[in-house]
PAVOTI-772603 format. One line per 5 residues: their letters; for each residue x negated, y, z of N, C-alpha, C. Coordinates in pm, whole numbers. Atoms other than C-alpha are relative to their C-alpha. Example, Ala and Ser with C-alpha at 12.3 -4.5 7.8 and 13.67 -1.06 7.14 Angstrom:
<nodes>
as = -89:-119:0:-1230:-450:780:-90:120:0  82:-119:-6:-1367:-106:714:77:109:73
</nodes>
This chain:
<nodes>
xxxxx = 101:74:77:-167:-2421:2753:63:-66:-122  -35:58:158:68:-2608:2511:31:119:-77  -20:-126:88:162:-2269:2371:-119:11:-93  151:-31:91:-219:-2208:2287:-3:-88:-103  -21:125:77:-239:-2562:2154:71:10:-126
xxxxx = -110:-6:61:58:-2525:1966:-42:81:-120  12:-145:92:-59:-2197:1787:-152:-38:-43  129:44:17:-413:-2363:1766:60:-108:-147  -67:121:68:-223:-2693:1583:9:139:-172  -21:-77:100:-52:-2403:1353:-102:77:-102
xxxxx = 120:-47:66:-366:-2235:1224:-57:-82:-84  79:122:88:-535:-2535:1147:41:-7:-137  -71:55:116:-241:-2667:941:-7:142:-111  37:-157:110:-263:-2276:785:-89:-29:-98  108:-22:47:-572:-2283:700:-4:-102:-122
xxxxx = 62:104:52:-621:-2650:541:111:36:-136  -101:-21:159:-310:-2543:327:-60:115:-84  89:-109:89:-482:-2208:203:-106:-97:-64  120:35:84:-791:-2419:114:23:-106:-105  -33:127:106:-572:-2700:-20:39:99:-152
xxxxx = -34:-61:141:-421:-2430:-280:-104:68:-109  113:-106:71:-761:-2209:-349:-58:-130:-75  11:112:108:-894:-2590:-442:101:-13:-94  -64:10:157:-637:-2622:-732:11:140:-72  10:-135:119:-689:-2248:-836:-88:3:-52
xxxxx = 84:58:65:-982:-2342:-860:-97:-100:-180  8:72:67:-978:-2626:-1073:28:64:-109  -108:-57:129:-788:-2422:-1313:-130:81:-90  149:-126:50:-1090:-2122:-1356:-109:-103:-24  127:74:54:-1374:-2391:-1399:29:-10:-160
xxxxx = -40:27:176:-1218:-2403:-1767:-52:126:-43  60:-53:38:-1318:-2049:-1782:-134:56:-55  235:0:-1:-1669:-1953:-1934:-51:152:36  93:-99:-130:-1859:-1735:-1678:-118:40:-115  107:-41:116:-2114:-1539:-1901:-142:-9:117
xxxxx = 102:79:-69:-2433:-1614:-1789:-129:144:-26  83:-78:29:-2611:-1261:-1913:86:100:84  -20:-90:-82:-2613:-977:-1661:-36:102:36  37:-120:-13:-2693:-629:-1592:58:99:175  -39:-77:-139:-2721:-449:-1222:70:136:-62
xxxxx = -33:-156:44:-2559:-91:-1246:37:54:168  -30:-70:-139:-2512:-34:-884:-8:-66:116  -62:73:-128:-2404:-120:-513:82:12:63  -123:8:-96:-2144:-172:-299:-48:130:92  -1:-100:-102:-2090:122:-91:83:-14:131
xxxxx = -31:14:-80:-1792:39:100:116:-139:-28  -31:141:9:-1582:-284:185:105:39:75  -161:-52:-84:-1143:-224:317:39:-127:-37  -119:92:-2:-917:-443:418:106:67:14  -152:-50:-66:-557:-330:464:62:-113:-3
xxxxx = -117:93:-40:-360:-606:676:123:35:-80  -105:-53:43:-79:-420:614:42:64:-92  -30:-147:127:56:-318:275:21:135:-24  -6:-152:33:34:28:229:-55:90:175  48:-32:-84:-111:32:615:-122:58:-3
xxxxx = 129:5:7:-416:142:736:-127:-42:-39  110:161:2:-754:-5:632:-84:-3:85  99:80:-117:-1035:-155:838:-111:36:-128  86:-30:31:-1343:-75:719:-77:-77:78  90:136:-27:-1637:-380:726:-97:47:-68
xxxxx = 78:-32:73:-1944:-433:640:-59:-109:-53  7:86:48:-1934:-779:574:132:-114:-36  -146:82:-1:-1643:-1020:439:-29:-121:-90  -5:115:55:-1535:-1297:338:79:-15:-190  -76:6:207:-1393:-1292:-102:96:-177:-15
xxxxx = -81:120:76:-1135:-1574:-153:75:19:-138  -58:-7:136:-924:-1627:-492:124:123:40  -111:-98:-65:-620:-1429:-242:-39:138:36  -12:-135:-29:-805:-1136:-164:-160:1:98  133:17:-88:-1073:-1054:89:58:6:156
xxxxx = -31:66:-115:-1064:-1190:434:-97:22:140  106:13:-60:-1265:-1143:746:-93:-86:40  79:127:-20:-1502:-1365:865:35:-37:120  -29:57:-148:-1444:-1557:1168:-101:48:119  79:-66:-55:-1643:-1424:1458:-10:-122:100
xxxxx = -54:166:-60:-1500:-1781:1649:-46:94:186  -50:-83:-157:-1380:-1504:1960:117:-53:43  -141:30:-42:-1046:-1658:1941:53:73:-98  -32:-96:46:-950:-1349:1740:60:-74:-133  -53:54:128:-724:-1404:1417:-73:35:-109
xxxxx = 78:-43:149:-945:-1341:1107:124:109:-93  -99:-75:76:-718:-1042:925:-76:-18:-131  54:1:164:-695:-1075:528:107:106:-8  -41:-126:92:-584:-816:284:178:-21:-14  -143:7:-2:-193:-754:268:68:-133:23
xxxxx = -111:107:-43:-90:-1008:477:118:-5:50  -126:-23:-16:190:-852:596:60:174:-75  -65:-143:88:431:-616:437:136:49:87  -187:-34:-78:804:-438:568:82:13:-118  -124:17:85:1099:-515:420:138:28:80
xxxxx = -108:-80:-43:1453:-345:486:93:-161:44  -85:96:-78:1683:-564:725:133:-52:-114  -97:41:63:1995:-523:543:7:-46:-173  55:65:140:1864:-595:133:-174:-78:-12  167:63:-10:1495:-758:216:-51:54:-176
xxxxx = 64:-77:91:1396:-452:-24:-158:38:69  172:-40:-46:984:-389:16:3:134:11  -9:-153:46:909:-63:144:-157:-1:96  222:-11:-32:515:59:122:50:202:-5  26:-161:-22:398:463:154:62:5:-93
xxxxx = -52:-37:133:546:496:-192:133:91:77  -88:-71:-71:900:581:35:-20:-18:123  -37:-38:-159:815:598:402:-206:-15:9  133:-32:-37:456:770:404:-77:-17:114  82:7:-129:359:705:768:-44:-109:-6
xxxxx = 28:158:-27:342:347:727:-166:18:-61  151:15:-22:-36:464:636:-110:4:101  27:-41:-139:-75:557:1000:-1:-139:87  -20:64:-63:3:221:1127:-123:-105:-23  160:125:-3:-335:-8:1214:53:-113:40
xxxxx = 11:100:-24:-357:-363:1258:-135:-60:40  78:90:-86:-602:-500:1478:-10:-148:43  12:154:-48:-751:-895:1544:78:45:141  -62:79:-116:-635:-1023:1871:8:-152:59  -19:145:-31:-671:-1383:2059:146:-44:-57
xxxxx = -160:66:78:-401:-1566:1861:90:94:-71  -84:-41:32:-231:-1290:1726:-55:157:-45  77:-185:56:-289:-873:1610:69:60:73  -32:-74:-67:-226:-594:1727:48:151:-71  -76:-85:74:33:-296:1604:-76:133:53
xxxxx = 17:-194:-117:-72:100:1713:55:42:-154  -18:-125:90:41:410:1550:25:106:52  40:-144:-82:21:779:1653:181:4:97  -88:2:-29:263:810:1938:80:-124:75  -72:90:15:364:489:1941:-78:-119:119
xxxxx = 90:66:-72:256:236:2241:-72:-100:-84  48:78:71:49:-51:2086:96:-172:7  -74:93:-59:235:-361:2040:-84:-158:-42  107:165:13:40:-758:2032:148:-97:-41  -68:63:14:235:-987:1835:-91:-153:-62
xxxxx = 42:127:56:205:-1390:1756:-8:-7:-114  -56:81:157:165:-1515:1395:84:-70:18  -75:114:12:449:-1674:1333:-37:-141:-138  66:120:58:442:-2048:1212:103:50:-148  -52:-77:133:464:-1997:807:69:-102:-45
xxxxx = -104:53:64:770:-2085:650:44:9:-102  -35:-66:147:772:-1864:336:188:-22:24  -140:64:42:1158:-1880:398:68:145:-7  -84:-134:21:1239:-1511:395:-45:57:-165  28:-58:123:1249:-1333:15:43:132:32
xxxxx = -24:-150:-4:1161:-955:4:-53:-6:-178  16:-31:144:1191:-801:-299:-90:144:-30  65:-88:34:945:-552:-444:45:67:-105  -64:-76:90:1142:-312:-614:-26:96:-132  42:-107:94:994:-170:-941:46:103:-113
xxxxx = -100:-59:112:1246:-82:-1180:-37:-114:-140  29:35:171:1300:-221:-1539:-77:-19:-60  153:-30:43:1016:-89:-1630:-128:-77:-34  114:108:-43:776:-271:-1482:24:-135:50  23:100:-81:930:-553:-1316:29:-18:131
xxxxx = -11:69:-145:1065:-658:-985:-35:-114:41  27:132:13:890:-948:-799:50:-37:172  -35:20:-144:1007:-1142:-497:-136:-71:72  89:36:-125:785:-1210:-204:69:-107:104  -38:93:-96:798:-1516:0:-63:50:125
xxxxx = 91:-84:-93:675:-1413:354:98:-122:96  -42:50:-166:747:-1517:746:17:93:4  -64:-58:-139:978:-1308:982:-75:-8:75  51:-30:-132:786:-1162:1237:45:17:158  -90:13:-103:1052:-1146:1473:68:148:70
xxxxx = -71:-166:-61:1282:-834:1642:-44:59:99  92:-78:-54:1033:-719:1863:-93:98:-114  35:-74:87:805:-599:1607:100:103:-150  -130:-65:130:1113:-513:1334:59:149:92  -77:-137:-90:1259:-281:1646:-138:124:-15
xxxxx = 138:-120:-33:876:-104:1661:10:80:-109  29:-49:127:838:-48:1316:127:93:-23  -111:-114:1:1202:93:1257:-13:112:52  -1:-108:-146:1136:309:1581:-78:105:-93  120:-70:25:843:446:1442:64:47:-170
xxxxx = -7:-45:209:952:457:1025:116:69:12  -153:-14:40:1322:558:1060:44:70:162  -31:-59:-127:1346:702:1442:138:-41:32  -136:76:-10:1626:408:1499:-54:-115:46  14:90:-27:1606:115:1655:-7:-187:-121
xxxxx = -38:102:135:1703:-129:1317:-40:46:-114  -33:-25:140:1673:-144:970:-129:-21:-29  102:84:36:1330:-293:911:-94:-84:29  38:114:-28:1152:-622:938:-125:8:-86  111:10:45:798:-748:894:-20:-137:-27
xxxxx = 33:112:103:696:-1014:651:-166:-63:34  174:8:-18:351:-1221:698:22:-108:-141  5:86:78:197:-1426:461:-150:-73:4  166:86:-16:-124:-1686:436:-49:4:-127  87:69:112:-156:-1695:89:65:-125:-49
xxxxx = -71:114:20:54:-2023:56:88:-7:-93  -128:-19:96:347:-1903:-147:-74:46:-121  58:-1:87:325:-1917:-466:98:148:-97  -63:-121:16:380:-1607:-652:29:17:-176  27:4:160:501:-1590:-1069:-34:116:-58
xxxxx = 31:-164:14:338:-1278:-1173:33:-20:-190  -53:14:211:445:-1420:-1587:89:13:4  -122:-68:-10:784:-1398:-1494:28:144:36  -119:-159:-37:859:-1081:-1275:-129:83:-58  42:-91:85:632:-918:-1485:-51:32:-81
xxxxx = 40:41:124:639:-1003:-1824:-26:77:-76  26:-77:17:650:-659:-1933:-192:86:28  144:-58:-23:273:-593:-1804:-38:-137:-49  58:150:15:171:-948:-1904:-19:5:-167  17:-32:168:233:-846:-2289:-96:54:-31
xxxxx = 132:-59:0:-38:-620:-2278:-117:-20:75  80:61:-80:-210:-716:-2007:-72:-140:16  12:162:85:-308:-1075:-2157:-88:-68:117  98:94:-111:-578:-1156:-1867:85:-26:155  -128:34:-90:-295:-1149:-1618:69:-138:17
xxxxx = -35:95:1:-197:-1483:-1487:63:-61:128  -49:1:-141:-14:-1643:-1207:-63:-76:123  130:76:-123:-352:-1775:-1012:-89:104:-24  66:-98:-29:-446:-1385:-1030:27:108:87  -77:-70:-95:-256:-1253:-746:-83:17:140
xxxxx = 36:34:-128:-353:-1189:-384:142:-68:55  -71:57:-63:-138:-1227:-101:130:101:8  -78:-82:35:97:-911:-128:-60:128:-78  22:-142:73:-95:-666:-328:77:-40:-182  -94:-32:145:50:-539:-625:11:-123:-84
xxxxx = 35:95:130:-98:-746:-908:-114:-118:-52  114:83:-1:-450:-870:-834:-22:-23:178  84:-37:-170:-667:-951:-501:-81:44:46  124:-44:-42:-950:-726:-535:34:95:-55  3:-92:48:-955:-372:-623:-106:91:20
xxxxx = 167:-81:-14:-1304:-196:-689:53:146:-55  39:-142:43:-1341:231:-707:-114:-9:-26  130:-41:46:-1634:354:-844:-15:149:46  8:-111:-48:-1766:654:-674:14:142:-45  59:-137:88:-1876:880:-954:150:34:-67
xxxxx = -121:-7:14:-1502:852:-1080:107:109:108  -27:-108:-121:-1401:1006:-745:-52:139:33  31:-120:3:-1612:1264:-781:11:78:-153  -96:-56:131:-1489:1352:-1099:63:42:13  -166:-53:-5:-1152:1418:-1020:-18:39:121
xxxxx = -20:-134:-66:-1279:1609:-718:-25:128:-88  10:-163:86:-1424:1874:-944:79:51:-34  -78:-79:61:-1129:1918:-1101:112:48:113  -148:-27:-78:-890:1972:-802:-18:130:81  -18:-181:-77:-852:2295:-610:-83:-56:149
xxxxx = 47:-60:-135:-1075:2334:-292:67:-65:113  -27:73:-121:-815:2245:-36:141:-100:-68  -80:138:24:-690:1932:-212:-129:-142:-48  85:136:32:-1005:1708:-222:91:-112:57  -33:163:-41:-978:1322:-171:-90:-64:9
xxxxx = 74:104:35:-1122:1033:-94:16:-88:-39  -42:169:42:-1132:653:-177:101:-3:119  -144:36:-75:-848:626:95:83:55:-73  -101:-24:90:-638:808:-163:64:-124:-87  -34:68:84:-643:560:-364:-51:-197:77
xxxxx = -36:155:-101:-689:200:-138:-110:-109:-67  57:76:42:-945:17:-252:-95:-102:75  94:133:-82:-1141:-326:-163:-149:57:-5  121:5:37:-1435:-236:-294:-20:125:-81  47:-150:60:-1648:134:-345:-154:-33:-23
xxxxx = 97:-1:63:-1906:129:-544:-102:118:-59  131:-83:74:-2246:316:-643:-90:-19:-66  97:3:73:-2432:400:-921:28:-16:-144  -17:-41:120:-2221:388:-1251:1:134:-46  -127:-145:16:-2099:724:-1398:97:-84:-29
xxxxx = -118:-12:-21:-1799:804:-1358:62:-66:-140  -75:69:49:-1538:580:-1510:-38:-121:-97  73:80:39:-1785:357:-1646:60:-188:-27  -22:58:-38:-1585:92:-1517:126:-86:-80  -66:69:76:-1317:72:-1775:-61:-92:-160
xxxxx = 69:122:84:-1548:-111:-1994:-11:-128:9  67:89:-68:-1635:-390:-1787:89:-91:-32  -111:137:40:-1480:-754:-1819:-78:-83:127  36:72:-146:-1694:-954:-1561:-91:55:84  84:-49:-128:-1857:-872:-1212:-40:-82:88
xxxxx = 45:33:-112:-2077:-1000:-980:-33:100:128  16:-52:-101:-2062:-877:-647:-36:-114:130  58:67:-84:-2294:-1013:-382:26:-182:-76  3:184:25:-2192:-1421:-388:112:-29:-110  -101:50:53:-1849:-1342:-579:-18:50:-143
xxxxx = 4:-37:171:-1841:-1360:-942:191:19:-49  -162:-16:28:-1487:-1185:-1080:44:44:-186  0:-68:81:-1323:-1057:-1372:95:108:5  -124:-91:-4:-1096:-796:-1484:57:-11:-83  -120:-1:19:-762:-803:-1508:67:140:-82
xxxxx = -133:-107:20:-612:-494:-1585:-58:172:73  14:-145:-79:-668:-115:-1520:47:20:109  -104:-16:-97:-546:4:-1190:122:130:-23  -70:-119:-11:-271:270:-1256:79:44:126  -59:-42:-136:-179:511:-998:133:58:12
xxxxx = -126:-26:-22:131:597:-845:-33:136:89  -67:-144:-106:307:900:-606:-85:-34:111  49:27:-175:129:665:-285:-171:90:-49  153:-20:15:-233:823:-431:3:182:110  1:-105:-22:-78:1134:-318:65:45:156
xxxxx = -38:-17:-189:-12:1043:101:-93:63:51  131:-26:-51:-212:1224:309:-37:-25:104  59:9:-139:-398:1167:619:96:-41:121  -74:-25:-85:-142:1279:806:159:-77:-37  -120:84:45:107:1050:624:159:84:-14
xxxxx = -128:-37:97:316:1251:419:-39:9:-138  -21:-32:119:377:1376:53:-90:106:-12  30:-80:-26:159:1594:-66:79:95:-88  -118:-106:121:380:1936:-237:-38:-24:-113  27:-40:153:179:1970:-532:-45:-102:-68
xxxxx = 25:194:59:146:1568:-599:-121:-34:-26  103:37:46:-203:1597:-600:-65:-107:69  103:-73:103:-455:1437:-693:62:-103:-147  -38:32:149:-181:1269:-938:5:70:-83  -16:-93:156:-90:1560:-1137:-121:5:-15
xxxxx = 144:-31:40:-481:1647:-1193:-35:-138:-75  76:113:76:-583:1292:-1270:104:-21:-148  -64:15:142:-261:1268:-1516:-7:87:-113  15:-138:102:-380:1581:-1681:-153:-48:-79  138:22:129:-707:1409:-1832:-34:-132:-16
xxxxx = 60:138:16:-702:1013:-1764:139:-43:-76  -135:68:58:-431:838:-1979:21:-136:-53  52:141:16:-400:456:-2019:95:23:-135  -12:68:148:-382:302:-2355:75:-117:-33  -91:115:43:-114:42:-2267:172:54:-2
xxxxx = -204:-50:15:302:71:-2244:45:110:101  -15:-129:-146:264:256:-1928:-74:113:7  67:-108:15:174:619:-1923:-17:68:126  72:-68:-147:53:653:-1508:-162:-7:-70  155:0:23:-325:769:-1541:-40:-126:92
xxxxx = 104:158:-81:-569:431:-1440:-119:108:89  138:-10:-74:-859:488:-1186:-7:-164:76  29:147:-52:-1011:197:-1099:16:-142:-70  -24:99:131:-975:-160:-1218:40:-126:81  -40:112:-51:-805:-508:-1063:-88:-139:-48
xxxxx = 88:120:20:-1006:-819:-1027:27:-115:7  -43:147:-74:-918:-1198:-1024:-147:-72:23  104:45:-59:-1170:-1364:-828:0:-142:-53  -9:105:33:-1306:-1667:-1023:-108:-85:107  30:57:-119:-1574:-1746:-748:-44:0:88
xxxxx = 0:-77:-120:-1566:-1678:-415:-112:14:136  126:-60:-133:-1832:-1572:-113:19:82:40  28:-106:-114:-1953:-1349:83:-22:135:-111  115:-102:60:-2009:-984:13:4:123:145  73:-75:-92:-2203:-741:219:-26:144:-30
xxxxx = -2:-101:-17:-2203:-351:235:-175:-20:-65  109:-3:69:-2526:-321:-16:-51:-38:-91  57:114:86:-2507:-591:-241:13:64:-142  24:-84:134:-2588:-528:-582:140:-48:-109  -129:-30:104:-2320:-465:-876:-56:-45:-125
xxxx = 20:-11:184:-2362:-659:-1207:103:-32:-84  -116:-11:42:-2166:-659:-1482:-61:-78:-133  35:59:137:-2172:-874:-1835:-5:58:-77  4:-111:155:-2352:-776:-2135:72:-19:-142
</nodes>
């Protein structure tokens, strides 16, 4: 019973600190001016979480939108509410980040609620139930990008060598060599520093536009008709779907690519803007079955006709959102956008 307690105590204090920080991100965006003229163009089609960076997603049909990302709703089962990349893996011996980009299965691995804690599976693999640990932000993984773009460090919690032994087992067929990171949202992340290089061009980029470990923002909307675009062009037995490419939020009813126009969105209760194109990487091209695919599709195809217009020459699909204010949204809700 004091265990429960204990881990009851810890949540609390979680929580009140997440809401203590989203109040001063807050404060910050009320300076922004919210346009007040609006135009429907669609609806929500579908609504993902992925706990786990570059993990599986969960598929909802209702959630919760904070400034960090999107979150579940409490169901008040006991169950932990999972938000969007709250945990990531990072290599034991350099606390280097490693997502599908280099170890493709890690798209295979689900995360499931649980009374006090989640729950690990992956093909093969028994299921394993681990505690949240109490957050300390005291471990730094580094997200390795190159020069290029930018390396940024990640504050996170140690999950402990039960789960670090699973994950290895399963990523690396070894008992060692990688550890799992959690995070609440608490740590504060400088996205003007480690990546000042996208911040030059990227001007709406700021460091109260982050989630909790995703890339760059905390919301990421597809647009459907976009997706079916760049099926036409791909060969027969290399379609895709929106799991190719990982998104919060699928949408219906623009055409296709419609989307790089846009500057603000309302969806259901949350009003957002955009940040930044999404450009895709090698992970667009994991498949199902969590590998590589040979013929890199459906990157080479999309890099053969979409081409962004900033320093970086990966083709964009899609578009990153910083959430200026936050609610509910619901599998239906309508899509507007400023005129």
């Amino acid at each position: 019973m004091a265990s429960l307690n204990q881990t009851h105590v810890t949540a609390v204090a979680g929580a009140l600190l997440v809401a203590l920080v989203t109040t001063l991100l807050f404060k910050r965006v009320r300076k922004e001016k919210i346009p007040t003229k609006w135009t429907e163009v669609g609806s929500v089609r579908g609504i993902y979480i992925y706990p786990l960076k570059s993990g599986k997603g969960q598929q909802t049909s209702k959630v919760l939108c904070t400034s960090k990302g999107l979150k579940e709703i409490d169901k008040g089962d006991g169950c932990t509410p999972l938000a969007d990349r709250c945990f990531l893996i990072y290599t034991s011996k350099d606390r280097q980040v490693r997502t599908a980009r280099q170890l493709p299965k890690i798209v295979l691995i689900e995360v499931q609620p649980a009374q006090n804690g989640v729950i690990f599976s992956a093909p093969s693999m028994t299921d394993l139930y681990i505690n949240l640990p109490r957050v300390a932000n005291n471990v730094t993984a580094v997200s390795v990008w190159g020069k290029t773009f930018g390396d940024e460090s990640f504050a996170c919690t140690d999950c402990g060598d039960t789960i670090a032994k699973w994950l290895s087992t399963y990523l690396l067929g070894k008992p060692e060599g990688l550890r799992l990171g959690y995070g609440d949202g608490s740590a504060f992340r400088n996205i003007l520093r480690d990546h000042a290089n996208w911040v030059k061009y990227y001007t709406k980029l700021d460091n109260y536009s982050s989630g909790i470990f995703s890339d760059l923002a905390p919301l990421h909307l597809i647009n459907q008709a976009s997706l079916d675009d760049l099926n036409q062009k791909l060969p027969d037995d290399r379609k895709i779907t929106e799991r190719n490419f990982r998104p919060n939020i699928l949408i219906n009813g623009p055409e296709a690519f419609a989307e790089d126009k846009w500057q603000y969105l309302k969806i259901g209760e949350v009003t957002a803007k955009v940040t930044l194109e999404c450009l895709r990487c090698v992970e667009t091209t994991v498949t199902d079955e969590g590998a590589l695919d040979s013929n890199r599709e459906p990157l080479k195809t999309l890099s053969s006709y979409r081409k962004s217009e900033g320093p970086f020459k990966s083709p964009p699909m899609g578009i990153y959102l910083k959430v200026l204010v936050p609610g509910r949204i619901t599998d239906g809700d309508k899509i507007l956008v400023s005129k």
